[in-house]
N, C-alpha and C positions, 0 to 999 in steps of 0.2 A: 504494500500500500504506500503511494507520495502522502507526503503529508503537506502541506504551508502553515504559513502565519499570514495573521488577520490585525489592523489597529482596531480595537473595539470602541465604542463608543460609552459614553454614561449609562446608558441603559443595559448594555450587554457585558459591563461590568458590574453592574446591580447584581444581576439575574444569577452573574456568575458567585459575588460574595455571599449571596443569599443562598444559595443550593450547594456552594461546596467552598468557598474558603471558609465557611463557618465549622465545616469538621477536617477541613486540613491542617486546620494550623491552632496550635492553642490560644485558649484566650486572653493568654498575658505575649502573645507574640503577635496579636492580629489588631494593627489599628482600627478604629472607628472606619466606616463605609463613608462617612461628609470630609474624612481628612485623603481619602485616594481621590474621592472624587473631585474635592480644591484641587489637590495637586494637580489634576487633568484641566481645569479652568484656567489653573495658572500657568501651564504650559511646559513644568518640566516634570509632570508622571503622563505615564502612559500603560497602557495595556494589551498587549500580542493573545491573539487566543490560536490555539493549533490544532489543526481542522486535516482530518484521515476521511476521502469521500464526502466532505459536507458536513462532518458532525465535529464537531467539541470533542477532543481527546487530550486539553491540556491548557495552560494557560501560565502566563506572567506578568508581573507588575514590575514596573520599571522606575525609579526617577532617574531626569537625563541631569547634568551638567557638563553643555559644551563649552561653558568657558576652561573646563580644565578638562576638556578630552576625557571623561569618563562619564559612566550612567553605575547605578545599583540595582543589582537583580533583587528586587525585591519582595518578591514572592514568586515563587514556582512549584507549580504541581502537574504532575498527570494523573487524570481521572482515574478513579480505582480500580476501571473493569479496565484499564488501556495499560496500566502498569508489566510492569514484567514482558514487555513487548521489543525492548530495545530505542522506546521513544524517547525517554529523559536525555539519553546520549545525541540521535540523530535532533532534540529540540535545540543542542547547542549550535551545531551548523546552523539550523537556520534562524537564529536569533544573530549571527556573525552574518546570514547573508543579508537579514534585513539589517540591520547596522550598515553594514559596504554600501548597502544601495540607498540607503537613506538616510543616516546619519553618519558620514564617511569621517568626519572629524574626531568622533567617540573610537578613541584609541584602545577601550577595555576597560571590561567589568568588573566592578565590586563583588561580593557576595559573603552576605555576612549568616556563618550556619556554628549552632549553638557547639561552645566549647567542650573539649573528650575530658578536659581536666576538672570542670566544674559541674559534673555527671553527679548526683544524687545518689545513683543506686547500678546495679551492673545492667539494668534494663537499658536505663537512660545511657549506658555509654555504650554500649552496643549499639542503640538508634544513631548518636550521634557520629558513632566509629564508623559506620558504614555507611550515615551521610555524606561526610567528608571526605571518604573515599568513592564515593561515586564522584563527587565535584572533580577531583583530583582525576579520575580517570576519564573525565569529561575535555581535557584541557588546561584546567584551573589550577593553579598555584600556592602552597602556604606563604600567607607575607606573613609579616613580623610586626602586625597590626592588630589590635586587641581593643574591640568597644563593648561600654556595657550599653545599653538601650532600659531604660524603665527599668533596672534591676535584672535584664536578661543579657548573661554574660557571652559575646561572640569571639570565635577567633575569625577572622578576615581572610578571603581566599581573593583572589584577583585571573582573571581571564583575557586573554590578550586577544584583541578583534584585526580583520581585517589578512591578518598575515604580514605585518608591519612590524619586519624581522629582518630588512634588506641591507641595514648597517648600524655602525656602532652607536649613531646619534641618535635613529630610531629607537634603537634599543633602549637609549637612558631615556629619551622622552617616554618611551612606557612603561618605566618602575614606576611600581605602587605605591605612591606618596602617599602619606599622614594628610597632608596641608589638601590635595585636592578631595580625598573623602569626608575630612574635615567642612573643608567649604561644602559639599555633599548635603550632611548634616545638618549645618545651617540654614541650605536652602529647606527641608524638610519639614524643621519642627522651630516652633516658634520662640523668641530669644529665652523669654523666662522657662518653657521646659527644655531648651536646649541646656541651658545655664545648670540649670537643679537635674538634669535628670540624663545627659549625654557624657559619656567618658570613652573618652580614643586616645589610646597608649602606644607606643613604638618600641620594641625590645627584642632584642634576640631569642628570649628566652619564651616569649610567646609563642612563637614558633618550635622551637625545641621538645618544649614538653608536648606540645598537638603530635607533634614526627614520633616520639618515643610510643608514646601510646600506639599510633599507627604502624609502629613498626612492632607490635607484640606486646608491650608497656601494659601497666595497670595503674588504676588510679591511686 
């Protein structure tokens, strides 16, 4: 089966938070439905839905920021009967084709998936362990980038778009800066809960301990 991507509109992002980002994702990770939708009025979220035959098999929430050449994957799922199908992986190509052909400036992805080291219990870090290793087999990168959001601690993976790998200055323009997710963040959430309730750290070791756990590690 081809599959594409689709820009949704306000209403077919309703439809979609109301039938299923409401049991994808918990409810201390799932903004309010009036703050995706600002974002889409405001001009820098947007929403991809991906479509096998005509139907809904998956979907993403994005904010863009082209002043620093990145956007955040910020929500991603595929539908429950679509899972286990090889889509998560083929969804990254084409979220790189729509990027090339349409926002060719957005040099690469954010993607912020809950820490293996701040796991609760051996359930929560199995889900988390094999989240981050699907991203990771998708493309996607450990940075040495560590946010917490409302109390929900992330390590930061980064995804290189376009194929914009052709020299050495390409290359430094696409490390995954602090300062441009930073700015990210700001565009998102508003000064006073950015102020009280946003933390983005840089360290080596944020990284290090995510790799040991993935490499066999425990918590």
């Amino acid at each position: 089966m081809s599959y594409t991507v689709k820009k949704l509109d306000r209403d077919e992002l309703t439809k979609i938070y109301e039938m299923y980002m409401k049991q994808d994702f918990p409810s201390d990770e799932l903004k309010p439905l009036s703050h995706i939708l600002s974002s889409m009025e405001e001009g820098f979220g947007f929403t991809l839905g991906i479509y096998g035959d005509g139907e809904l098999s998956g979907y993403a929430v994005f904010i863009l920021c082209e002043e620093t050449g990145c956007a955040l994957l910020d929500y991603f799922a595929i539908l429950q009967d679509k899972r286990g199908e090889g889509l998560g992986h083929c969804a990254f190509l084409l979220f790189e084709e729509y990027f090339t052909r349409n926002l060719p400036k957005v040099e690469g992805l954010y993607i912020e998936s809950e820490r293996i080291s701040a796991a609760e219990n051996e359930d929560q870090r199995l889900t988390r362990q094999r989240r981050i290793a699907f991203y990771l087999s998708c493309g996607c990168e450990m940075t040495t980038l560590r946010s917490v959001l409302f109390g929900v601690d992330y390590s930061v993976l980064y995804r290189r778009l376009g194929g914009r790998m052709e020299d050495a200055g390409t290359r430094r323009r696409q490390q995954p800066a602090k300062e441009a997710l930073d700015t990210l963040y700001q565009k998102m959430f508003k000064p006073e809960h950015y102020l009280r309730s946003v933390s983005l750290t840089e360290a080596a070791e944020n990284v290090s301990a995510e790799n040991e756990i993935l490499a066999g590690g425990k918590l």
